[in-house]
C-alpha positions as CSV (number, residue, x, y, z in Angstrom):
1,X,1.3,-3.0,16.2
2,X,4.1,-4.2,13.8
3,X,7.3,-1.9,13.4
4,X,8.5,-1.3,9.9
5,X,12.5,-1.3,9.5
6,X,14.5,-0.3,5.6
7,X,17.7,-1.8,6.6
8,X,17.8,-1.6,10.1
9,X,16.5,2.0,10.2
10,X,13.0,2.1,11.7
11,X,9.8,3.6,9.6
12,X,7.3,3.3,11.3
13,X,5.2,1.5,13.9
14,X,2.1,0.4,11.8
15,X,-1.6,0.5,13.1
16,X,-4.4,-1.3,11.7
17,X,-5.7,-0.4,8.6
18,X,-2.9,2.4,7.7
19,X,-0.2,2.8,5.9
20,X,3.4,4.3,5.1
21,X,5.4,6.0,2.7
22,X,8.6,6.8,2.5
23,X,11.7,7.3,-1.0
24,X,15.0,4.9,-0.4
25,X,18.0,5.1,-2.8
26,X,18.4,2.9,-5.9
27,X,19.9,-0.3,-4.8
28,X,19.3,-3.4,-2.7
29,X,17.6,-3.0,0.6
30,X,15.8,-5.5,3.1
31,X,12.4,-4.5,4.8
32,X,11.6,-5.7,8.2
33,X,9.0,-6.3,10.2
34,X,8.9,-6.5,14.0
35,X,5.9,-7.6,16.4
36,X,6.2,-7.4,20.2
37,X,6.7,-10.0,22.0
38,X,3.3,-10.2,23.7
39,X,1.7,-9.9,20.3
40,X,2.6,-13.6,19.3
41,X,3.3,-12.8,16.3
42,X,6.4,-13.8,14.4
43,X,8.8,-11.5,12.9
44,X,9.4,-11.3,8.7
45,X,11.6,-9.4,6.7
46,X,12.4,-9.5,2.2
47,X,15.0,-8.2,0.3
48,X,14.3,-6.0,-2.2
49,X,15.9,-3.9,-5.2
50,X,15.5,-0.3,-6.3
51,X,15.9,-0.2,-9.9
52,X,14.5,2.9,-11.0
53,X,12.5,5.9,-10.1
54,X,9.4,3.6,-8.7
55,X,6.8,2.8,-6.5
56,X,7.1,-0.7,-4.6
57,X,4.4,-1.9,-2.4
58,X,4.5,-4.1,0.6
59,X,1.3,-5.7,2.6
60,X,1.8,-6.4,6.2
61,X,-0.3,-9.3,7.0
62,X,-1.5,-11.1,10.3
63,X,-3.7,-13.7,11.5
64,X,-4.6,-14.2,14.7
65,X,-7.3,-16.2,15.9
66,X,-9.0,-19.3,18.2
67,X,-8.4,-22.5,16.4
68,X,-9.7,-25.0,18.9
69,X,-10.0,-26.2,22.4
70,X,-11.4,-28.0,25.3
71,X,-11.9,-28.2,28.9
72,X,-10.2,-24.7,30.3
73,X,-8.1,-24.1,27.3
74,X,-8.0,-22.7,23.9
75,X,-5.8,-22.8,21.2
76,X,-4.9,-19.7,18.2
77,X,-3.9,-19.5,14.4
78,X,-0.9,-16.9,15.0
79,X,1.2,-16.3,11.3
80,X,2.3,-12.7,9.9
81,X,4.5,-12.0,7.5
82,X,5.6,-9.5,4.9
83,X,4.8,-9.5,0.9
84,X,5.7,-7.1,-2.3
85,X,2.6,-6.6,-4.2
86,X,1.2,-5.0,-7.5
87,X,0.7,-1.5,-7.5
88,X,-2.8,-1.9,-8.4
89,X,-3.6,-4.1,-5.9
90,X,-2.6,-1.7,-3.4
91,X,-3.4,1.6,-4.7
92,X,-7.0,0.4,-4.6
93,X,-6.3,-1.1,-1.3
94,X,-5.1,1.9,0.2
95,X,-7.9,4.2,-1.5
96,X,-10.5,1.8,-0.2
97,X,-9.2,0.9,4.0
98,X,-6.6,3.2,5.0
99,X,-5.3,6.4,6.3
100,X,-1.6,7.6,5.9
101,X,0.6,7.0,9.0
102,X,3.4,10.0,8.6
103,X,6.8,8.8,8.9
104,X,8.7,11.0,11.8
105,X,12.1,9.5,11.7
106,X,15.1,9.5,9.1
107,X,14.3,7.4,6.0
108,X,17.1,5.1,4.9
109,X,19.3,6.4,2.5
């Protein structure tokens, strides 16, 4: 499962099909995302900019599958990566897949 980082300050690991919360102060601020090693998966991280008193949302995304092969072998499809999205888009997201994954460490300030 993918780690979640607000300028260098870790969230949250992230399971399947959940989700996080968390307030950070007005201003810039980079989200990252982090994969194990094993996983295959590459890492991703975004800037982004507090303006105001308001909700952001960001979709975690990975792909991971057989793409070919042959004799003894196989081949996968590995990506991930991070994207901002519309508030509507993910509130009905949320509503519709996913469970709330508390956040137990510090948020960033």
């Amino acid at each position: 499962m993918p780690t979640v980082k607000i300028d260098g300050v870790k969230i949250a690991a992230v399971p399947n099909r959940h989700f996080v919360a968390t307030k950070v102060a007005l201003g810039a601020h980079k989200v990252a995302l982090s994969w194990p090693l094993l996983s295959g998966q590459r890492n991703a991280e975004m800037d982004f900019t507090v303006v105001a008193e308001e909700r952001q949302f960001f979709e975690v995304t990975g792909t991971s599958r057989v793409s070919g092969g042959g004799a003894g072998y196989l081949t996968f499809n590995m990506g991930s990566g991070i994207a901002q999205v519309k508030a509507d888009y993910a509130e009905k997201t949320i509503q519709e897949c996913c469970r709330l994954k508390p956040v137990k460490e510090a948020s960033p300030k």
